[in-house]
C-alpha positions in Angstrom: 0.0 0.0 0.0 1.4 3.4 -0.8 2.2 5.9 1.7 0.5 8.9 1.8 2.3 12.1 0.4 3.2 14.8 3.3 1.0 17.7 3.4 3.8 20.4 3.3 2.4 21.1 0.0 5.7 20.2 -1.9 6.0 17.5 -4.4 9.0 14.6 -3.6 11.9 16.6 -6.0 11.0 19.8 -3.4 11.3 18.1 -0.6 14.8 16.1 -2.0 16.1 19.8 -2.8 15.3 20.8 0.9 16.4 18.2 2.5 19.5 18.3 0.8 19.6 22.6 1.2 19.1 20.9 5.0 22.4 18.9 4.8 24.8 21.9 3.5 24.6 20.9 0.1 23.8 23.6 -3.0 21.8 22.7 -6.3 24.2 23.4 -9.4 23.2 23.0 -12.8 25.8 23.4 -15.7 26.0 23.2 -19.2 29.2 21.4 -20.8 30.0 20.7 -24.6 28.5 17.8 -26.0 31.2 15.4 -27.6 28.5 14.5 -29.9 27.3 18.3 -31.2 28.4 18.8 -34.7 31.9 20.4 -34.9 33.0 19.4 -31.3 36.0 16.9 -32.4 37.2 20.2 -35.2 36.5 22.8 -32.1 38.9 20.3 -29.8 41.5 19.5 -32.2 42.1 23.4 -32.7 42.1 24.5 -29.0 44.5 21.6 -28.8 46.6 22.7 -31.4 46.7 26.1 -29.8 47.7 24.6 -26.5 50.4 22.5 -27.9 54.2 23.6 -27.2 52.3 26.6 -25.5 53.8 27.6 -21.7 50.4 26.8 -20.2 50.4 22.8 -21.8 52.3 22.1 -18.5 49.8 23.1 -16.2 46.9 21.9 -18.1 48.9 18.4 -18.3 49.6 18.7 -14.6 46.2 19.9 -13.8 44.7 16.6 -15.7 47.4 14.0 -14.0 46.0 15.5 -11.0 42.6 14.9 -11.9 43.3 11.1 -13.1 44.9 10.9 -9.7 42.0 12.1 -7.5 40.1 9.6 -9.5 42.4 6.8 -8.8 42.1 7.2 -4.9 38.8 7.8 -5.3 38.2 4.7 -7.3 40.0 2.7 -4.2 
């Protein structure tokens, strides 16, 4: 038998979004690129090529190896 819904008035995604407001927590939505868009793979292989050989490849590289390392202990 179902239960029956609270009578705060809220539907069950308000209530998740309070009760998670509740714990600390904050709602972000973002919009990425989409690796299937038309043009995506040109628009990546140029921003690459502009990256290559450039002073700031290092830290993007070292920023990513990072990543892929927080990943790893996470994955543990």
């Amino acid at each position: 038998m179902p239960r029956a819904a609270p009578s705060d008035g809220l539907d069950k995604f308000a209530r998740y979004r309070a009760s998670q407001k509740a714990q600390g927590m904050k709602l972000l939505r973002l919009w990425v690129p989409d690796p299937a868009a038309p043009g995506f793979r040109e628009e990546a292989r140029r921003q690459a090529a502009l990256l290559r050989h450039a002073p700031e490849e290092a830290e993007a590289m070292t920023l990513l190896d990072a990543a892929l390392a927080d990943l790893d202990d996470w994955a543990e």
